[in-house]
C-alpha positions, 0 to 999 in steps of 0.5 A: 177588794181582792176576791177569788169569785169564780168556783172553777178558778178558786179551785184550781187556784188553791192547788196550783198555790199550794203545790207550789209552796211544797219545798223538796229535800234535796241532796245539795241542800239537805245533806248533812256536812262535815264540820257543821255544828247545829245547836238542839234545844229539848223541849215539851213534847207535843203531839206532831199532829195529822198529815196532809196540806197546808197544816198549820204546827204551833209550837210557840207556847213549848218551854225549854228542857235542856238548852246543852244539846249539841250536834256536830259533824265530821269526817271519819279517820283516814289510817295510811290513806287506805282504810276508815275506821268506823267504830270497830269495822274498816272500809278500804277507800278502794271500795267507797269510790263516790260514796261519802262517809261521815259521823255525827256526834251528839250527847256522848254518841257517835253516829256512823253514816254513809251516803251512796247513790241517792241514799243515806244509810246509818251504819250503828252508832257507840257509847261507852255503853252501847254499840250497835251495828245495822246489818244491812244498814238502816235507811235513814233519809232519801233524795230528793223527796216531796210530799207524798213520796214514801220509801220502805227497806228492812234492817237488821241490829246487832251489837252488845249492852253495857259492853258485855250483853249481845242482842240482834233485832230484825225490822223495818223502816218506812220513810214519809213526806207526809205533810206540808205547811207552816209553823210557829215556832217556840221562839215565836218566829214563824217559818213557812214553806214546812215540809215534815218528813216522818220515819216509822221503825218497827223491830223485834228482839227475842229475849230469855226471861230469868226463868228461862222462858222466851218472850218477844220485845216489839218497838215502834219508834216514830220521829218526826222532822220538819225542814224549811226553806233556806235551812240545810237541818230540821228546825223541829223534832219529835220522837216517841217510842213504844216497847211492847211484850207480847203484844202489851205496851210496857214502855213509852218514851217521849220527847221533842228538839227544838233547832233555833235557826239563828244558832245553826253555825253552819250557815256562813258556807252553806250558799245554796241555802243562803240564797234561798233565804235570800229570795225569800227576804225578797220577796214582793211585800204583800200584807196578806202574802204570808196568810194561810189556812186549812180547811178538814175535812174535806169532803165532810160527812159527820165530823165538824168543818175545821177550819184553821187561818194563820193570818199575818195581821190584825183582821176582822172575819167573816166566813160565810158559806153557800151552795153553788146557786148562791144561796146562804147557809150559815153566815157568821161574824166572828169577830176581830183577831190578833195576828197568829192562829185562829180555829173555827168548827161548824157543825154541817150535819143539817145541810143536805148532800151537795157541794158548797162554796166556803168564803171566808172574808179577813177585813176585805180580803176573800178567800173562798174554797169549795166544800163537799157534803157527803 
C-alpha cells in the first residue's frame, strides 16, 4: 500500500510534485525554424477552459474540420547580400546584427516575424487581399516563460483591404502562462507536462459610416496554445475573436487546430526536443506514474468541490474526507472506472469553517490533499 499519511508532508509533497512538472518555453526548444513544415488539423472548437494547475484538457471526443492546413517556415530573400525584403519594406543586414528574420506561410498568408534579444515580434502579414504592417511591432511569444509569467506592450496596424481601403488600428497585447497539466487529445493520446500560453489583444479602428457618421470597431482576440514536453510547436489551439461597435457585440468568430504530434516533419533535427522525448520514454514504469488530479476550489466557500482524476489504469475509488482529529465526514464508494477522465462534485455547504484532509483511494492506492473551508 502506497499512502501520503502525514498533513505536512502531503502538502508540501503535492507542490513540490507539480512544480516540477511545469515545462518552461525556452528559445532553443520552442523558437520557430526555417525549413520546418507543421501539419494543423482545424477541429470543433471547444472552450479552452480555467486556468490554474494540474488541469486537466479532454479533447478526444473533437471531430476534424479540415485536415489541409499546412504551416511552413522560411528565411526571408536576401538581394545583393545586403538587403531582406519583407513584404514591401527592406532591412539592411548591417542592421540585423544577431537578430533573425523568418516567415511563416500558412492557407495563402505570409507571416513576417523577427527575433531580437528575448523577444519574438510579428512584423505584418499579406495575401492577395491584405496587407497589414504593426507599427510598432506585435509582441507575439517571449523566452524563456513559465507559469505565471505575464508580459503586456502596446501595437499599433496599418495597412489596406482589398488592396485599395486603408485602416490603422491602436491595441495592446498581454501574453500569459496561465495553466499547466495534462491533455487528451482527439487522437486519444494522452500528453502530460502541458503548459498553456494565452495571448489576449485588444484593438480599436475608427470607421466612417456611409452616412458620414463615426463609429468605433473594438476587438478582442483570444488564442490559446498548449506546448508539450519534446515538441518544438503547440500541439493545440484555440482562437476566438469578438468585434464590438460601440460597445455592442456584432461579430464572433470561433475555431480550433489541432497539431498531430506524429506529423510534425521538423522533428528528425530537432535534438533537443528528441532527447526530451527520449528521457520521457524512459522514464522509470510506475502503473500509477501517469495519475493526475485537480481539486477547485480550494479553499471552498459556496461552490461544489470539484474534483477531477485522470487515472492511467482501471481503478476502483473511494475519496473520503475528514477533519484533521481524523473524524469522517463524507466517505463515498464511487465505484469502478475505466482508465481516462472522471469528476466528481460535493456539496460541503454543511460542514463548518475548518480545514479537511481529502483522500482519495484508487484500488490501494491513497492520494490525500488538504481542503480549506471558508
Amino acid at each position: 500500500m502506497k499512502t501520503k499519511s502525514f498533513l505536512t508532508a502531503t502538502f508540501f509533497t503535492s507542490v513540490s510534485v507539480m512544480l516540477s512538472a511545469q515545462p518552461t518555453i525556452r528559445k532553443e526548444l520552442n523558437l520557430p525554424r526555417p525549413g520546418d513544415e507543421i501539419i494543423k488539423q482545424q477541429v470543433q472548437y471547444k472552450d479552452p477552459g480555467r486556468s490554474g494547475e494540474n488541469v486537466l484538457w479532454d479533447f478526444g471526443t473533437l471531430t476534424s474540420v479540415n485536415d489541409e492546413y499546412t504551416l511552413t517556415y522560411s528565411e526571408p530573400y536576401l538581394i545583393r547580400d545586403s538587403i531582406y525584403i519583407l513584404g514591401k519594406d527592406t532591412i539592411p543586414v548591417s542592421e540585423l546584427g544577431d537578430d533573425q528574420l523568418f516567415i511563416g506561410t500558412e492557407h495563402y498568408t505570409m507571416y513576417y516575424y523577427r527575433f531580437t534579444d528575448s523577444c519574438l515580434w510579428a512584423l505584418g502579414h499579406e495575401n492577395a487581399a491584405t496587407l497589414l504592417q504593426y507599427d510598432p511591432p506585435l509582441l507575439a511569444d517571449i523566452f524563456p516563460m513559465k507559469y505565471k509569467d505575464r508580459h503586456t506592450a502596446a501595437y499599433g496596424s496599418r495597412g489596406l483591404y482589398s488592396g485599395s481601403v486603408p485602416f490603422e488600428t491602436t491595441g495592446k497585447v498581454q501574453l500569459e502562462a496561465d495553466a499547466y497539466g495534462m491533455m487528451i487529445l482527439p487522437s486519444g493520446d494522452t500528453l502530460k507536462h502541458v503548459l498553456r500560453t494565452q495571448s489576449l489583444r485588444t484593438f480599436s479602428e475608427h470607421l466612417l459610416t456611409e452616412a458620414g457618421d463615426s463609429v468605433t470597431v473594438n476587438t478582442r482576440m483570444e488564442t490559446y496554445r498548449w506546448y508539450s514536453k519534446g515538441y518544438r510547436y503547440p500541439i493545440f489551439e484555440t482562437v476566438r475573436n469578438i468585434v464590438y461597435r460601440d460597445s455592442t457585440e456584432t461579430g464572433r468568430f470561433e475555431t480550433a487546430f489541432f497539431f498531430p504530434p506524429q506529423e510534425h516533419y521538423y522533428l528528425e533535427d530537432d535534438n533537443e526536443n528528441l532527447a526530451l522525448q527520449e528521457e520521457t520514454e524512459n522514464a522509470s514504469v510506475d502503473p500509477w506514474k501517469g495519475l493526475s488530479y485537480n481539486i477547485f476550489p480550494n479553499p471552498v466557500k459556496y461552490n461544489p468541490l470539484e474534483v477531477e482524476l485522470y487515472l492511467p489504469q482501471p481503478a476502483t475509488v473511494r475519496i473520503q474526507l475528514r477533519n484533521t482529529m481524523g473524524l469522517i465526514a463524507l466517505d463515498e464508494n464511487k465505484g469502478n472506472y475505466p482508465a481516462g477522465i472522471c469528476r466528481f462534485q460535493f456539496d460541503l455547504n454543511t460542514l463548518p469553517i475548518n480545514n479537511y484532509i481529502l483522500d482519495m483511494w484508487l484500488d490501494e492506492y491513497l492520494v490525500s490533499e488538504i481542503i480549506m473551508k471558508r
